[in-house]
C-alpha positions as a Python dict, from the first residue, in 0.01 Angstrom:
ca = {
    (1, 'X'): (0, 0, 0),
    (2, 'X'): (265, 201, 92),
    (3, 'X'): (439, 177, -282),
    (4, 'X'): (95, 316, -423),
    (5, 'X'): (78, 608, -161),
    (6, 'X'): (405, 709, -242),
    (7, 'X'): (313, 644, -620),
    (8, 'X'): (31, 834, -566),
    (9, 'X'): (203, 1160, -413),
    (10, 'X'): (484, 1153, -714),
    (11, 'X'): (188, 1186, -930),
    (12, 'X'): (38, 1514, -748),
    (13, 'X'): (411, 1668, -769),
    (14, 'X'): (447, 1561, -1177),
    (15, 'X'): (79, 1740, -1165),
    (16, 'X'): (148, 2087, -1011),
    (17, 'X'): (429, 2094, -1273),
    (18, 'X'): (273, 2017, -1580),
    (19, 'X'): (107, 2337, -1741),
    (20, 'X'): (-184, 2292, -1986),
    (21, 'X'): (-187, 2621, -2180),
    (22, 'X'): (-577, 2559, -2266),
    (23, 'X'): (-639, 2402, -1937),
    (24, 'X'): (-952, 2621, -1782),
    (25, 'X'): (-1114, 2552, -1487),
    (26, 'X'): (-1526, 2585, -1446),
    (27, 'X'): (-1697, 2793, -1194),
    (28, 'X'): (-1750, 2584, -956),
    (29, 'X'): (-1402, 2464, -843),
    (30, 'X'): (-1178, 2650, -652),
    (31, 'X'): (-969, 2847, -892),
    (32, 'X'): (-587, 2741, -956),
    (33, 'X'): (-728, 2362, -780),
    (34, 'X'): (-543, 2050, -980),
    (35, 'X'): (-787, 1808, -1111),
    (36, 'X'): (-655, 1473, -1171),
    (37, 'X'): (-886, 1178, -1325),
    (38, 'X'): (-802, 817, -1264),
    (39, 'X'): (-909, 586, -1557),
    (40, 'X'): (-895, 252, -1432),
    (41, 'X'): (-907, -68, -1666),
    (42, 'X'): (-1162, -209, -1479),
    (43, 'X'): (-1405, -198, -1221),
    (44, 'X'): (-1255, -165, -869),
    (45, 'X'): (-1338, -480, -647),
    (46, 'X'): (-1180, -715, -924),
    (47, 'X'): (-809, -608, -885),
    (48, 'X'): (-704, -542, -575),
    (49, 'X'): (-418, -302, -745),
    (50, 'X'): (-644, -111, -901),
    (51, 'X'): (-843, -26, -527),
    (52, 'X'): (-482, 42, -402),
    (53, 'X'): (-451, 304, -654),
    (54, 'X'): (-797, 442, -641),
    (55, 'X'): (-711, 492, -234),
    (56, 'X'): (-352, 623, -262),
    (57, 'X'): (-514, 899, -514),
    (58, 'X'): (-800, 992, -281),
    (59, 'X'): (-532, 1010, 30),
    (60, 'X'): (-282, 1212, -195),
    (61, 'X'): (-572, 1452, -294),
    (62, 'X'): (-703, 1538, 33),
    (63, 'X'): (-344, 1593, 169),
    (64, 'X'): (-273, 1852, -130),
    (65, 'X'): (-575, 1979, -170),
    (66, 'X'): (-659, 1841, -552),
    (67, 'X'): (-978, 1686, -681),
    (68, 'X'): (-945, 1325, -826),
    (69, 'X'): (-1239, 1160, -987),
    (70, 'X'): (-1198, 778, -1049),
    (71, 'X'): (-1319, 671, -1360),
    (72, 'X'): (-1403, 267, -1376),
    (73, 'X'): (-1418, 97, -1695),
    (74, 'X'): (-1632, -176, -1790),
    (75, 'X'): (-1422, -316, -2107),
    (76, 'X'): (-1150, -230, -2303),
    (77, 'X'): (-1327, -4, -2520),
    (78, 'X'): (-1467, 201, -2250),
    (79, 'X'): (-1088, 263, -2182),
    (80, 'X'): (-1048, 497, -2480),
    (81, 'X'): (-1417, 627, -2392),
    (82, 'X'): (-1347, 750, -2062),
    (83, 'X'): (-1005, 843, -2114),
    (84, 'X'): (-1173, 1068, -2396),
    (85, 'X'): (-1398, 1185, -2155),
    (86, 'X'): (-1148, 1285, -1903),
    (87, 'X'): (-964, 1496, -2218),
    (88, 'X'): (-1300, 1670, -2263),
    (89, 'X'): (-1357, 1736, -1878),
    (90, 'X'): (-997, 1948, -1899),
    (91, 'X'): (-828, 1762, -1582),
    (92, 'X'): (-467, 1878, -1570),
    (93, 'X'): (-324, 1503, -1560),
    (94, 'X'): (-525, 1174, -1666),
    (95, 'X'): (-364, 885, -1510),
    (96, 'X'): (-457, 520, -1643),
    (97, 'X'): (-279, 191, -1564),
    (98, 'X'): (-178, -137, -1702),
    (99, 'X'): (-69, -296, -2051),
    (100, 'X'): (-472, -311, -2096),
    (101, 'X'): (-486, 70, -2121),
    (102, 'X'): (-160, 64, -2334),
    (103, 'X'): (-358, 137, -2727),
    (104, 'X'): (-590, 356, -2610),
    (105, 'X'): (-372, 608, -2402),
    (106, 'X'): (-136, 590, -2723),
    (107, 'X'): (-433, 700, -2943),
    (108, 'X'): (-563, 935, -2698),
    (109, 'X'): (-270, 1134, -2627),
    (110, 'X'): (-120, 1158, -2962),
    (111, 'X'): (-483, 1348, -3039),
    (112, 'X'): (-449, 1551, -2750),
    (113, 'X'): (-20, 1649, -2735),
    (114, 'X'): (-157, 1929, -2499),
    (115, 'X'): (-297, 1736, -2257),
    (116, 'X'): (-115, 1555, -1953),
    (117, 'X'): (-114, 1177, -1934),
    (118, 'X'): (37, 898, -1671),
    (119, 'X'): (22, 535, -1712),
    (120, 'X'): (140, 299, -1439),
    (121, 'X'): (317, -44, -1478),
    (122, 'X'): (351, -22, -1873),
    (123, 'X'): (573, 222, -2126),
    (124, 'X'): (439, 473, -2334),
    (125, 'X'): (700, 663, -2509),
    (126, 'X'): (508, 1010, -2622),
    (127, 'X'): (626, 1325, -2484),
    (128, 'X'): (288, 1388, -2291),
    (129, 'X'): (278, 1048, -2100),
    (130, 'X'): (521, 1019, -1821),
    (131, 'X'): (531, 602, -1766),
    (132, 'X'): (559, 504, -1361),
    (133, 'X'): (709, 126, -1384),
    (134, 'X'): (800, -60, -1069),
    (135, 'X'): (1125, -288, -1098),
    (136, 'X'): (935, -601, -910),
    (137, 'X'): (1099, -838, -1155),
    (138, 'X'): (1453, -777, -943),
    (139, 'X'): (1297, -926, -579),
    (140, 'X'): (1209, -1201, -825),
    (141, 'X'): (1521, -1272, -919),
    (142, 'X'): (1639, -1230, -591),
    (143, 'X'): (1371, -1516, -491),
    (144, 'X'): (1549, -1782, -825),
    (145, 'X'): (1853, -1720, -648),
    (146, 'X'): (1752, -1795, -301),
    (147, 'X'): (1571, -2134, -437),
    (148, 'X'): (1876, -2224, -690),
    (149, 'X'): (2071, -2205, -347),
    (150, 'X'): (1823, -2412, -122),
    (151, 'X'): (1705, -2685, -324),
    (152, 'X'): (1785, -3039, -254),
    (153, 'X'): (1617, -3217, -630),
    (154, 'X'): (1731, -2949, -877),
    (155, 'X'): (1406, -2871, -960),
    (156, 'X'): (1206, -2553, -914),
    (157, 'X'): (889, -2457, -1047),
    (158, 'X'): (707, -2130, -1059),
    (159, 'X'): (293, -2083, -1111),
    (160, 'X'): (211, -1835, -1315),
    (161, 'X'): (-162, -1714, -1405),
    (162, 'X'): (-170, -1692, -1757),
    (163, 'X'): (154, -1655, -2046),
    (164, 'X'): (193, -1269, -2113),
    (165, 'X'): (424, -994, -2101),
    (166, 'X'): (332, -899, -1750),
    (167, 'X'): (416, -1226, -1540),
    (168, 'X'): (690, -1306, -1790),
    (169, 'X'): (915, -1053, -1634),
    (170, 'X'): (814, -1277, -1296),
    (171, 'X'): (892, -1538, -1451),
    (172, 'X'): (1213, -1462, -1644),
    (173, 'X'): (1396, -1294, -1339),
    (174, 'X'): (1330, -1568, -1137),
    (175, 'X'): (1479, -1838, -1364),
    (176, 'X'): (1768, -1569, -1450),
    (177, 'X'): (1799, -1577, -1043),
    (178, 'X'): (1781, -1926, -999),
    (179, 'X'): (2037, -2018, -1319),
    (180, 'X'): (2281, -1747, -1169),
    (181, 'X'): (2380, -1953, -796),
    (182, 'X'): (2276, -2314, -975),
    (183, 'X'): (2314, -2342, -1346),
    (184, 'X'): (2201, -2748, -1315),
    (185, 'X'): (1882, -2641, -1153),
    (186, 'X'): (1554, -2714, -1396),
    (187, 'X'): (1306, -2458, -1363),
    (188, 'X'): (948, -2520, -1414),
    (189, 'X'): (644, -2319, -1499),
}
């Protein structure tokens, strides 16, 4: 939780530095107040990363004073939907999150080079999305290592959820870890 808080308050800092020249404000917020939507892949409850990141936002905006609106999507293509909606409601930095959000933040922010984008725990290499990553994939390798260095049979094996770019770099590490202190070890998946 802590990693998302701290996330979270990075976020509000990139914010009160990044200047939208047609950013306006309506009446009824305080004037000079950040806005900052959060466009989450899905609904919250399924994740429990995504809730994490929906209540490191809300703590972050109360403690500097910015209003965050959490936007949950129902499907990929409400992703490009809302994140199109969050362009059109003007908040000084959209945030999103996750490979899933990946196509649509790329289409969305090329369109809109004025607006302010995040995404967290994927790349996106245009000069109006900064990209937080986290560098999990080293305690996994860490973890290969500690089990190439403990195990009796020479085999190790690893369950992953499902074979995709996210868990590989689990995955990976962790047989890079376990190949570094016991190259006879076989590592299963």
């Amino acid at each position: 939780m802590k990693k998302f808080l701290i996330l979270a308050v990075a976020l509000v800092l990139l914010v009160t530095g990044c200047q939208s020249k047609s950013t306006k404000s309506s009446g009824s917020e305080e004037k000079g107040k950040k806005r900052i939507a959060l466009v989450l892949p899905e609904k919250i409850g399924v994740n429990p990363f995504f809730q994490q990141m929906d209540d490191g936002a809300k703590r972050a905006g109360k403690k500097y004073n910015i209003d965050i609106k959490t936007i949950e999507s129902t499907d990929q293509a409400a992703i490009e939907s809302n994140l199109r909606a969050a362009v059109a409601e003007n908040y000084d930095l959209i945030i999103t999150s996750s490979f899933e959000s990946e196509d649509a933040l790329k289409k969305v922010a090329q369109e809109n080079p004025q607006r302010q984008f995040a995404i967290i725990d994927t790349v996106v290499d245009l000069p109006n999305v900064r990209s937080v990553v986290f560098r999990e994939q080293e305690a996994s390798y860490l973890l290969g290592a500690a089990a190439g260095l403990v195990t009796k049979t020479n085999k190790v094996g690893m369950v992953a959820a499902d074979d995709i770019p996210l868990l590989k770099k689990w995955t990976v590490s962790f047989k890079e870890g376990l190949q570094s202190t016991n190259p006879k070890a076989e590592f299963l998946v």
